[in-house]
C-alpha positions in Angstrom: 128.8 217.8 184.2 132.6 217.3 183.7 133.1 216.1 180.3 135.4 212.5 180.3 138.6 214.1 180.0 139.0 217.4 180.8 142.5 218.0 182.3 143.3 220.7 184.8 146.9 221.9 185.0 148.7 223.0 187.7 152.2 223.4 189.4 153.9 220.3 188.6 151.3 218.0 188.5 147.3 218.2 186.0 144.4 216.7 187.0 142.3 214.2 184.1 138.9 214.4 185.4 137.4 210.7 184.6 133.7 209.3 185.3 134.9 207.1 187.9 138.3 208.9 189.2 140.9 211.4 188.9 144.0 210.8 186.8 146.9 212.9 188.2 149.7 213.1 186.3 153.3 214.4 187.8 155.9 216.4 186.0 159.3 215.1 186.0 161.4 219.4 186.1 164.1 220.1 187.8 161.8 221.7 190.4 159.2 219.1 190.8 159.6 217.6 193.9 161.4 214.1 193.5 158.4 212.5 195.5 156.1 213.6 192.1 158.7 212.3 189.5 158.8 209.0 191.3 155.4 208.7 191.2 154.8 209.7 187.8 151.1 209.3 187.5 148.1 207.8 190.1 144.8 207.2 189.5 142.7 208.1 192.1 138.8 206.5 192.3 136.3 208.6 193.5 135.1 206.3 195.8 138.8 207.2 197.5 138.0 210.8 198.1 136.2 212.0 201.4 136.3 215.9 200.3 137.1 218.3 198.0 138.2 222.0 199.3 140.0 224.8 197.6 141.7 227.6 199.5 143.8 230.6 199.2 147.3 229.9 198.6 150.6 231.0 198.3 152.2 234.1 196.5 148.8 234.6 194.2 147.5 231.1 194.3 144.5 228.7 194.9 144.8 225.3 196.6 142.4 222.4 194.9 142.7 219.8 197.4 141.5 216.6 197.1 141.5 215.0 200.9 141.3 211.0 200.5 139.3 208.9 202.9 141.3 207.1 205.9 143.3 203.8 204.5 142.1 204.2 201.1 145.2 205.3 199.9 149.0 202.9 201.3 151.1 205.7 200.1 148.8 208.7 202.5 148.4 205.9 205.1 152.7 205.4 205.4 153.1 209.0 205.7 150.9 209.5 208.4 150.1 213.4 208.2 154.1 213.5 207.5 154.4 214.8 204.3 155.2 218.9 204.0 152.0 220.4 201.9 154.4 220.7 198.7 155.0 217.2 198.8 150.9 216.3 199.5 150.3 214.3 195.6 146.5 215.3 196.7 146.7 219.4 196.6 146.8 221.3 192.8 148.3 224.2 193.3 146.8 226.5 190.6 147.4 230.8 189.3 145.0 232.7 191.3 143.4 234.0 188.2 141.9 230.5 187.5 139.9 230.7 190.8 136.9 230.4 188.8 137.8 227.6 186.8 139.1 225.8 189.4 135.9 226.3 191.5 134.2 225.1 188.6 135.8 221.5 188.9 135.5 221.5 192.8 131.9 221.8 192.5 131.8 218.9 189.8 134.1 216.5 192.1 132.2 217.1 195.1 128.4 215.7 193.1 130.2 212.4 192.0 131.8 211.8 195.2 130.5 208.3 196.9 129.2 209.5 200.1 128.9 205.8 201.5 131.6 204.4 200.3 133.5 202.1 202.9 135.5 203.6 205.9 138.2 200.8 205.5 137.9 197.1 203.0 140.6 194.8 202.7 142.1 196.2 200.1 143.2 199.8 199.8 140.8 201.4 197.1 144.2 203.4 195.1 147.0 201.2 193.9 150.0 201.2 195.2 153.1 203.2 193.8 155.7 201.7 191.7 158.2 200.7 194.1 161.9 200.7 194.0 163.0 197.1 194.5 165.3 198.5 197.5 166.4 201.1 199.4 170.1 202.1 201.1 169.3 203.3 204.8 171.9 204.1 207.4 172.5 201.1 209.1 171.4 198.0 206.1 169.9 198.0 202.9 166.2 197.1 202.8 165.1 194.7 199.9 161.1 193.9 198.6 160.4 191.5 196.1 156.3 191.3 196.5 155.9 188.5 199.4 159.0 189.4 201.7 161.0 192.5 203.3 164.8 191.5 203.9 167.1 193.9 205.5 171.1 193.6 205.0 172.7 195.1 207.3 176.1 197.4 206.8 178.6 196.7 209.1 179.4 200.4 208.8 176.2 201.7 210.5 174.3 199.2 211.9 174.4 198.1 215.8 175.9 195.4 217.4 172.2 194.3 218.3 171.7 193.7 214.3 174.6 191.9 213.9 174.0 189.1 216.5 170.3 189.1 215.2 172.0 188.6 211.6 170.2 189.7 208.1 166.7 189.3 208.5 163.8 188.4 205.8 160.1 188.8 207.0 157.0 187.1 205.0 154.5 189.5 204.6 151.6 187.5 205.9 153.5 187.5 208.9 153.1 191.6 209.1 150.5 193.6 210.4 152.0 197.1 209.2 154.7 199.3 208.4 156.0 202.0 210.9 157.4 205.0 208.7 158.9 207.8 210.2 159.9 210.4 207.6 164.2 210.5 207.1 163.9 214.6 207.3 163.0 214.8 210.8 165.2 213.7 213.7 164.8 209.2 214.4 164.0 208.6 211.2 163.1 205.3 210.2 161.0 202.0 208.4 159.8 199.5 211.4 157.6 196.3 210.3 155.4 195.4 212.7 154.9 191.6 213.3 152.2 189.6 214.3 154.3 188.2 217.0 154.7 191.7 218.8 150.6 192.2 219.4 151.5 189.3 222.4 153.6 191.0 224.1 153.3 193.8 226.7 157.0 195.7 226.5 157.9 198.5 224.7 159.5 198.1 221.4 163.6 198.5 221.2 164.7 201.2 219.5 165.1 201.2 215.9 168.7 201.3 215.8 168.5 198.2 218.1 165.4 196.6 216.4 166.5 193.7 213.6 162.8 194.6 212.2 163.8 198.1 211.4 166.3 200.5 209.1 167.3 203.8 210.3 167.4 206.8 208.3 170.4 209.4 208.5 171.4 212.5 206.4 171.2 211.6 203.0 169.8 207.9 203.7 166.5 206.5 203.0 165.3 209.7 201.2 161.6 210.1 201.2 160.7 209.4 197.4 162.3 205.7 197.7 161.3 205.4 201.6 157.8 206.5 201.3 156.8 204.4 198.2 158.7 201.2 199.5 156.8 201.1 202.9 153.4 202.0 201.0 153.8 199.0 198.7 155.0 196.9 201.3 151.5 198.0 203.7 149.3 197.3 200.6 151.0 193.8 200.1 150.2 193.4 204.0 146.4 194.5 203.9 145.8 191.9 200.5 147.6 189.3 202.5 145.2 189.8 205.8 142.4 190.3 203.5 142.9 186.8 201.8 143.7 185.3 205.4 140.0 186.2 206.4 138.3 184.8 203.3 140.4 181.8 203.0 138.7 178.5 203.9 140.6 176.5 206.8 140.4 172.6 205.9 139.1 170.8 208.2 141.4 168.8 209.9 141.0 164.8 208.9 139.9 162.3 211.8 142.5 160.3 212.3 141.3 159.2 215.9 141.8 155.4 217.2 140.1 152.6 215.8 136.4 151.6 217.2 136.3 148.1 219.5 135.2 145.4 217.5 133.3 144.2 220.4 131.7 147.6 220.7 130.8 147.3 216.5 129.6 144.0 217.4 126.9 144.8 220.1 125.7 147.6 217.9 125.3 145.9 214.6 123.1 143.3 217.1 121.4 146.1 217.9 120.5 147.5 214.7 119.7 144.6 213.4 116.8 143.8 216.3 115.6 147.8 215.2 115.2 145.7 211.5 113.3 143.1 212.9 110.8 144.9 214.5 109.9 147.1 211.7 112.1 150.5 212.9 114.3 150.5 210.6 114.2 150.1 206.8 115.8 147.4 205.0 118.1 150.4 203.1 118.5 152.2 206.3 119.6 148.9 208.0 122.0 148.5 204.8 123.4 151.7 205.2 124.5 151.8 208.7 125.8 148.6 209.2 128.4 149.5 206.2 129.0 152.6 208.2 129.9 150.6 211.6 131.7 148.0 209.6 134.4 150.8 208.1 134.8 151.5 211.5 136.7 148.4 212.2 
């Protein structure tokens, strides 16, 4: 068994293997990739990883992948599949020479792994990644402060569509996701999608035309500020939906008209011929004559 502790090194990033999880700490060099240094250090439960394989790599290498389980991970969910395999925080690359070793570990991840652990919860199982508080994009700048995404726009870059529509702020319990497209391919862009869109039928506007949307451009919205902004923004969402379901709704007060006396009156007649026969109780009789008389 993997003793508490035992670190694994790699290229740019080592491995802590814990009882519970993996600690992966990032390398801040000149050639780490920027994604890495902004993320400085994760710590991944095992209960968050669906597999563990390890493969040939590159130029006399071995690949010990970690593959995480569907929505267990905000920052893996925002990049859809989108991130380039030297930018996956989830694959080690290691020398070939330390095949064995890193064999060794595989084997020891894949006996603690939590083979029915929960497909999806309301929470995502691996925290979030520290944030940057914003974010310059082509067309506005996009702001986060924990409970709402604001976008500013730049009258440099954004359309005429955003302008009418004016700066825009959006709750997060009024989100249902985050949209990410990745600003190194063509369109790039962050969309929030809103409750409000499920009801209706047309297409969404374009991003450059949508007020709930930045778009990337050359040198804009660069993936180690994008990436970790929309993956703390989708957490924030799925705690906020996850609270919706468990909270309690108050029922609502009965404020409805006012009995007829009349009506009281015929009743509390009534009950009290129930008394006199023996039907009803004298503390039963007490009881629901109080309750008719607050109805007045």
């Amino acid at each position: 068994m993997t003793r508490m502790g035992d670190v694994l090194a790699g290229l740019h990033a080592a491995w802590e293997f814990e009882p519970d999880s993996v600690l992966i700490r990032f390398e801040r060099g000149i050639r780490t990739p920027k994604l890495f240094q902004a993320l400085g250090e994760r710590r991944i439960p095992l209960e968050a990883i669906a597999a563990v394989t390890l493969t040939p790599g590159r130029r006399g290498s071995v690949v010990l992948h970690a593959v995480p389980r569907p929505g267990a991970d905000p920052l893996m969910e925002a990049a859809a599949g989108q991130l380039k395999e030297g930018c996956d925080p989830y694959r080690l690359v290691l020398p070939a020479q330390q095949e064995t070793l890193a064999e060794y570990y595989a084997d020891e991840l894949r006996g603690r792994l939590v083979e029915d652990a929960a497909e999806e919860s309301d929470r995502h199982l691996v925290a979030p990644p520290e944030p940057p508080r914003q974010f310059k994009a082509y067309d506005g700048r996009a702001v986060f402060d924990g409970g709402a995404v604001s976008f500013r726009w730049f009258w440099t870059g954004a359309s005429s569509a955003k302008w009418k529509a004016g700066d825009q702020s959006y709750p997060v319990d009024e989100l249902t996701g985050v949209e990410w497209r990745s600003p190194e391919v063509f369109e790039g862009h962050l969309r929030l999608r809103r409750r409000e869109d499920e009801c209706q039928s047309d297409q969404p506007a374009q991003p450059d035309q949508d007020p709930a949307a930045v778009v990337f451009g050359l040198g804009y919205g660069p993936v180690h500020e994008s990436l970790p902004f929309a993956a703390a923004v989708l957490s924030a969402i799925r705690s906020s939906n996850g609270a919706l379901k468990t909270r309690k709704v108050p029922e609502p007060a009965r404020t409805g008209a006012r009995s007829d006396p009349a009506d009281i009156a015929d009743r509390i007649r009534h009950l009290g011929e129930l008394h006199q026969a023996g039907l009803v109780t004298d503390r039963e009789f007490s009881s629901k004559k109080a309750e008719l008389l607050a109805e007045l």
